[in-house]
C-alpha positions as CSV (number, residue, x, y, z in Angstrom):
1,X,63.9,-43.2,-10.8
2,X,62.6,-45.0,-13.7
3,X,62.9,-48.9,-13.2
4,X,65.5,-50.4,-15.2
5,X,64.9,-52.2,-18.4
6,X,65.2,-56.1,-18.7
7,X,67.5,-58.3,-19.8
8,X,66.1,-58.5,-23.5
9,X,68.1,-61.5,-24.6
10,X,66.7,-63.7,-21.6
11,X,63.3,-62.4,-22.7
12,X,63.6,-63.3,-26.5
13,X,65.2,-66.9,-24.8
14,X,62.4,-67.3,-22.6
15,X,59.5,-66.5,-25.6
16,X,60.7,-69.2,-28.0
17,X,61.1,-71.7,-25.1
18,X,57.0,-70.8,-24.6
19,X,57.5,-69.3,-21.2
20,X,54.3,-67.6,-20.5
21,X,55.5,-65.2,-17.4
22,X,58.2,-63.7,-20.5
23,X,55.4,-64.0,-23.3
24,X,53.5,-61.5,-20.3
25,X,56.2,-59.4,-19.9
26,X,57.1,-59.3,-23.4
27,X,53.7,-57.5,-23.9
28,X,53.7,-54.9,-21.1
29,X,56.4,-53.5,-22.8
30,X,55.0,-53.3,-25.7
31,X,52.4,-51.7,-24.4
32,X,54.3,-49.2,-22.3
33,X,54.7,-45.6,-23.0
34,X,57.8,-45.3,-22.4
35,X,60.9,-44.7,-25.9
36,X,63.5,-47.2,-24.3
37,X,61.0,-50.1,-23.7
38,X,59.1,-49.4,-27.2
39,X,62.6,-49.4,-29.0
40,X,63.8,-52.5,-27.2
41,X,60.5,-54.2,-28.0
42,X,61.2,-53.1,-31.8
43,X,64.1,-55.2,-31.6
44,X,62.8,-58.3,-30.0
45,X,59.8,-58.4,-32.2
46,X,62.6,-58.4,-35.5
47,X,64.6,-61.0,-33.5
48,X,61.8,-63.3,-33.3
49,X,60.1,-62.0,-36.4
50,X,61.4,-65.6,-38.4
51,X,59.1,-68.0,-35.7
52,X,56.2,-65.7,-36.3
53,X,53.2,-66.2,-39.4
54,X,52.2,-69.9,-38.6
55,X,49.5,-69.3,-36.4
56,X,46.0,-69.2,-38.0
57,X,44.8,-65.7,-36.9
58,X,41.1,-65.4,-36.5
59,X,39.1,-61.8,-36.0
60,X,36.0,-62.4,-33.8
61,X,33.4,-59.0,-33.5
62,X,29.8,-58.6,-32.7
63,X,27.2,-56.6,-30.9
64,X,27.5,-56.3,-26.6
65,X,25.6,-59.4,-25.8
66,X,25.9,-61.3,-28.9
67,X,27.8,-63.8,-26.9
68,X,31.2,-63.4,-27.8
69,X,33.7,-64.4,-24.8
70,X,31.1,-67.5,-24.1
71,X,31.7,-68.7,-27.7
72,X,35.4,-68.2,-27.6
73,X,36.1,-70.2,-23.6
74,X,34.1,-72.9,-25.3
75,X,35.5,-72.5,-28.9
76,X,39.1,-72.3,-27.5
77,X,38.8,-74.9,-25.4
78,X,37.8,-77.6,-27.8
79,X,40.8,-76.4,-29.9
80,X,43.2,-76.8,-26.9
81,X,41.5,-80.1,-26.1
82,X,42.9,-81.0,-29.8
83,X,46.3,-80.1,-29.6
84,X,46.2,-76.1,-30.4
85,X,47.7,-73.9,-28.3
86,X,45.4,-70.9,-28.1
87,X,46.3,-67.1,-27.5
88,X,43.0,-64.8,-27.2
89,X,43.7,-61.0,-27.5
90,X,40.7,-59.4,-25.9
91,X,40.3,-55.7,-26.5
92,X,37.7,-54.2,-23.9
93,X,36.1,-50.6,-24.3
94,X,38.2,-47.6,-23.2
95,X,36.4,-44.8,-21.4
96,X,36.4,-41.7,-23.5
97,X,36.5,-39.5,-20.8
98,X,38.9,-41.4,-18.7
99,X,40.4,-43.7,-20.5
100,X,39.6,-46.3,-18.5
101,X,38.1,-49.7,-19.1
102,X,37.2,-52.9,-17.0
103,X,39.2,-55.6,-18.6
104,X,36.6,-58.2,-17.0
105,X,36.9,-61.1,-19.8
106,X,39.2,-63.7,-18.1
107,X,36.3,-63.4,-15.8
108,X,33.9,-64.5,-18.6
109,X,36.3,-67.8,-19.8
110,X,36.1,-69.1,-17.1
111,X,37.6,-72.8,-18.8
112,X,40.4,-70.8,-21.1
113,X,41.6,-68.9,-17.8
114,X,42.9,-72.4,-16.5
115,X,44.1,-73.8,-19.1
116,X,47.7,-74.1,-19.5
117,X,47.6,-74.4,-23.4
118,X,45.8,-71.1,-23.7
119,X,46.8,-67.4,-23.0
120,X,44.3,-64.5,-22.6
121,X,45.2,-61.2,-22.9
122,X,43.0,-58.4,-22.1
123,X,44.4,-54.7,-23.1
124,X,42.1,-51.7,-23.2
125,X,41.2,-50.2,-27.1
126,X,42.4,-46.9,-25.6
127,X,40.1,-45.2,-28.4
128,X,41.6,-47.2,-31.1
129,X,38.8,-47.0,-34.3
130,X,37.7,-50.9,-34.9
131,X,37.8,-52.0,-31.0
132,X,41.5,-53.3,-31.6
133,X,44.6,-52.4,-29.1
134,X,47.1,-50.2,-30.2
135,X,49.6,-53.1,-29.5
136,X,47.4,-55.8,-31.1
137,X,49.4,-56.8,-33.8
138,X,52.9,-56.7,-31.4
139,X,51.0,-58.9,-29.3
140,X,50.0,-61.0,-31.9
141,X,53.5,-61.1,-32.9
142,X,54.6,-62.1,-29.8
143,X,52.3,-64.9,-29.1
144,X,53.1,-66.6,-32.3
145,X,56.7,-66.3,-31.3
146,X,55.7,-68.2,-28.2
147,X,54.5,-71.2,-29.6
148,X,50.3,-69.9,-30.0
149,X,49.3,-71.5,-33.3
150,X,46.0,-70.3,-32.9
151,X,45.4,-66.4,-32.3
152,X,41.5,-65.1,-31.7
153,X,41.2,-61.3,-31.6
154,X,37.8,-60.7,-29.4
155,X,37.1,-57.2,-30.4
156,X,34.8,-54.1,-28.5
157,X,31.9,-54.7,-31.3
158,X,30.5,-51.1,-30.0
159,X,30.1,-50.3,-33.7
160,X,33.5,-48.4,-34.8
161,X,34.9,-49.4,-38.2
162,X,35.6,-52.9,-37.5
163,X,38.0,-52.6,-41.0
164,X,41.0,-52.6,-37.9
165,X,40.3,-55.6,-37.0
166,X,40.6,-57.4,-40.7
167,X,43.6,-55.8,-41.3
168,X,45.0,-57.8,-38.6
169,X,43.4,-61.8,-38.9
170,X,43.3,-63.8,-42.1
171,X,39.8,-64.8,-41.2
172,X,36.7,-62.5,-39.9
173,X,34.0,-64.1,-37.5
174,X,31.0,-62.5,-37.5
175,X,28.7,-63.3,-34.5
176,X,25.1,-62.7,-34.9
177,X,21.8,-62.6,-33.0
178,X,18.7,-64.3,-34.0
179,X,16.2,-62.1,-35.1
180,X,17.8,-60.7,-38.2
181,X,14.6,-59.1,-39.7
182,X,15.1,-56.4,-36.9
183,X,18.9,-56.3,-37.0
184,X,19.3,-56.5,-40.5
185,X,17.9,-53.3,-41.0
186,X,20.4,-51.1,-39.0
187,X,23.7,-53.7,-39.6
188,X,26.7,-51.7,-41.6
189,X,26.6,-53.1,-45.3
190,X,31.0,-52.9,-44.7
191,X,30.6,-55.6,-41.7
192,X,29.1,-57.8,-43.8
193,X,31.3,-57.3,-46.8
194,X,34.5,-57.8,-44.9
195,X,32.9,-61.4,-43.2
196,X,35.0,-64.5,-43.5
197,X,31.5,-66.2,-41.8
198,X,28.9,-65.5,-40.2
199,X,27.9,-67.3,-37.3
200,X,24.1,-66.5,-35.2
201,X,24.9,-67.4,-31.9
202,X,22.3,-69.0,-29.2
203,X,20.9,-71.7,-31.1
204,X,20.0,-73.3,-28.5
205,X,17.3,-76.0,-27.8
206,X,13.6,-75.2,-29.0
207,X,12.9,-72.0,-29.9
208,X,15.9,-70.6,-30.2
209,X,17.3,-72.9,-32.5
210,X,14.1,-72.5,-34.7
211,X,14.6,-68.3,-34.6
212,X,18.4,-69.0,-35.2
213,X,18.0,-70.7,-38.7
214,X,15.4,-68.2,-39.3
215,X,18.1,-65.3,-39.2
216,X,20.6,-67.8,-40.9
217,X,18.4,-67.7,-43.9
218,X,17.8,-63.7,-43.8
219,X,21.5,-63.4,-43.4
220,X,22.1,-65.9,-46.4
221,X,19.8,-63.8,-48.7
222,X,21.6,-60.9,-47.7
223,X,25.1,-61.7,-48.5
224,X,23.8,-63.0,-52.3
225,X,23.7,-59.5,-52.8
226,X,27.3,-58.4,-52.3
227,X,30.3,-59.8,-54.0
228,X,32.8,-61.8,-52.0
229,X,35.9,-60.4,-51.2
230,X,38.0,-63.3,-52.8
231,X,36.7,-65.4,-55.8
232,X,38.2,-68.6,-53.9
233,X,35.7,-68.2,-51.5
234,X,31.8,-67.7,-50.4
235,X,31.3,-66.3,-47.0
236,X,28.9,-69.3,-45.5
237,X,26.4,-68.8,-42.6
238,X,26.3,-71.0,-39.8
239,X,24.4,-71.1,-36.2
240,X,25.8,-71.8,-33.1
241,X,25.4,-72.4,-29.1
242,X,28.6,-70.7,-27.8
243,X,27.2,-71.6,-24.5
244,X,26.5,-75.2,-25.3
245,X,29.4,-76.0,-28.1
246,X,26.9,-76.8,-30.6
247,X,27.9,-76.0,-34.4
248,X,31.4,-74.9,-33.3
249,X,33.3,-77.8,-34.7
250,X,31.6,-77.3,-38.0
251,X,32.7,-73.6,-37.9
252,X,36.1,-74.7,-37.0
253,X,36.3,-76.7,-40.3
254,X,35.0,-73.9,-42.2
255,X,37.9,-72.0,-40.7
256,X,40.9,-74.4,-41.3
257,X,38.8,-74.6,-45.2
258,X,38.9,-71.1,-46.0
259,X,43.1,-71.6,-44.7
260,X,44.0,-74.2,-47.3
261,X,42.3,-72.8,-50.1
262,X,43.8,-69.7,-49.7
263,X,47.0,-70.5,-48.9
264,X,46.8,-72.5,-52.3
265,X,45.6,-69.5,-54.1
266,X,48.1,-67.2,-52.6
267,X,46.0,-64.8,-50.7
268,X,46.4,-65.4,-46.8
269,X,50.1,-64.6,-48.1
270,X,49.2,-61.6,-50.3
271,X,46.7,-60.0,-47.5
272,X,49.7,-60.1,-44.9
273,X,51.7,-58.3,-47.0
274,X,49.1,-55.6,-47.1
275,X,48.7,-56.1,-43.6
276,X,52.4,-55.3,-42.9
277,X,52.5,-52.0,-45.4
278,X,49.3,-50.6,-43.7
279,X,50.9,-51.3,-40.1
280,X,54.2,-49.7,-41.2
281,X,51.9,-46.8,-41.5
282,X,50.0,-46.9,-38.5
283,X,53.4,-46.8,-37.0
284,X,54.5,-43.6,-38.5
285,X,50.6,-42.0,-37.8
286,X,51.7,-43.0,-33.9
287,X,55.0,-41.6,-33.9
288,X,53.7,-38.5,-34.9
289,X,51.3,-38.1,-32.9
290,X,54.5,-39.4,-30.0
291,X,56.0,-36.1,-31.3
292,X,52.8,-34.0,-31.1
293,X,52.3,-35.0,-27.2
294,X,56.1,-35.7,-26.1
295,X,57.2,-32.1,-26.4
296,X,56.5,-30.1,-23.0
297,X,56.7,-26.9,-25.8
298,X,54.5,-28.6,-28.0
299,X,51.9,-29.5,-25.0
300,X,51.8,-26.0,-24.2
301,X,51.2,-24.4,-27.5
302,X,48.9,-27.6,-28.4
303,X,47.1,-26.7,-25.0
304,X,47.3,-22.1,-26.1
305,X,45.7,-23.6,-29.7
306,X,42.8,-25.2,-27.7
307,X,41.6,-22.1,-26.1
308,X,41.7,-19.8,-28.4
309,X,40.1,-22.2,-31.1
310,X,37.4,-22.7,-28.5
311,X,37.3,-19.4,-27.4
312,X,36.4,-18.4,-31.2
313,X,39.5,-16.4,-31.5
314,X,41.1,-18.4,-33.7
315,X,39.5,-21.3,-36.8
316,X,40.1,-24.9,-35.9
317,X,42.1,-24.9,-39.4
318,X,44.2,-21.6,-38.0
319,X,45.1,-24.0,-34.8
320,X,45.7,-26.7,-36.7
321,X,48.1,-24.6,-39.0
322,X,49.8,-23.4,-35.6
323,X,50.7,-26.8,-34.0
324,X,51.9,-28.6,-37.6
325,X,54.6,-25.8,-37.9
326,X,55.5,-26.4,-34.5
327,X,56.5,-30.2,-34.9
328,X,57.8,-29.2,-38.6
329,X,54.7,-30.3,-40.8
């Protein structure tokens, strides 16, 4: 038998009182699979939905080894240190084959993990394009509803469209190597062009200071090339010791800069809007594909389609054609 569902209302008390273990549970159940948990979840996200928006929501990407997790422990815990309450949303690689992933990063914030004003979450990207959860922004959501005022999104940084992952933060974080003569020549021109900032990490002492500013400049130079995304504001390039905390409280200010100026102007309200619309549509895309894979029927003819398109007995677009009329499309 399938365990019971929880008292919702003690939940939704529990969130806005900033109780962490309902915040957790909040969050499993939006990740769950299951129609009565999803739908209840639905309802406790609209409930709360009014104590929701505050939070500054900050998208942090980059390349395996740029440094990421070590940047946000220390990063985070200079911001709980004065006064923020911090909620990090770290999406680990799934495995393609099994789906699987290791979910190792409250082992790499080592100062976050045990600190009562911060809240790490790690959920596998279960394939989702850009390295972001399928229950990111619910989670997001939730936090905020929990008293988190500041949200960072670690995502996979594998090199999927990393578009996901501005459609959920009002500011995009960039993390860098040095060496950008190397790097610049296989970096996506669409990273760069969605940047809030760009930081090159490991800037530390000696040399790696001096070949940090070197890719600062290469990285400068290459953003003069691209128009901005908003007229309010030029994407600056900073460098940074994650490890050591240097250059973080400058990139902090650049941060709650780029808030006011476009709160003034209108657009962190304006982009959320967007951001809502394109999530109501992500929504629909998953309760299709909830219909295409709920059906026992549908799994079976889904599963009849597979063979015979790979058996070359039927086109992929003839199977396709099969399993829309199925489900009604």
């Amino acid at each position: 038998m399938a365990p019971s569902l929880p008292d919702m209302n003690t939940i939704r008390e529990r969130l806005l009182a900033g109780d962490r273990a309902a915040l957790a549970r909040a969050i499993t159940l939006a990740e769950s699979r299951r129609a009565d948990h999803r739908a209840a979840v639905r309802d406790l996200i609209d409930a709360v939905l009014p104590e929701t928006g505050k939070a500054i929501r900050v998208g942090i990407t980059g390349v395996p080894g740029v440094g990421k997790s070590t940047t946000i422990d220390t990063l985070g815990s200079q911001l709980t240190k004065a006064g923020h309450k911090v909620a990090v949303l770290a999406v680990d690689p799934s495995s393609t084959r099994t789906g699987g992933s290791i979910l190792g990063d409250k082992t790499r914030m080592a100062q976050l993990a045990q600190d009562r004003n911060a809240f790490i979450r790690p959920s596998p990207s279960s394939g989702t394009l850009g390295g972001v959860a399928a229950k990111t922004r619910e989670t997001m959501l939730l936090c905020e509803a929990a008293g988190f005022d500041v949200i960072l999104v670690e995502t996979v940084g594998v090199g999927q469209s990393e578009t996901a992952v501005a459609d959920l933060t009002d500011f995009f974080l960039v993390l860098m190597l040095p060496g950008a003569g190397d790097e610049l020549q296989g970096i996506k021109k669409g990273i760069l062009e969605l940047a809030d900032m760009i930081a090159v990490n490991k800037a530390d002492d000696g040399d790696g200071e001096k070949r940090a500013r070197a890719a600062a400049s290469d990285y400068r130079a290459a953003l003069h090339i691209l128009t901005p995304a908003s007229a309010t504001w030029s994407p600056p390039v900073v460098t940074i010791s994650g490890l050591h905390g240097k250059g973080l409280d400058d990139l902090w200010s650049k941060i709650e800069d780029h808030r006011r100026k476009l709160t003034a102007t209108g657009e962190i309200d304006e982009r959320r809007r967007k951001q809502d619309v394109r999530w109501m549509w992500a929504l629909v895309h998953e309760r299709l594909h909830q219909k295409l894979t709920g059906s026992a029927e549908v799994r079976k003819a889904t599963t009849e389609a597979e063979k015979s398109v790979a058996s070359g007995e039927h086109s992929p677009a003839a199977g396709a054609q099969a399993i829309s009329e199925l489900i009604g499309l």
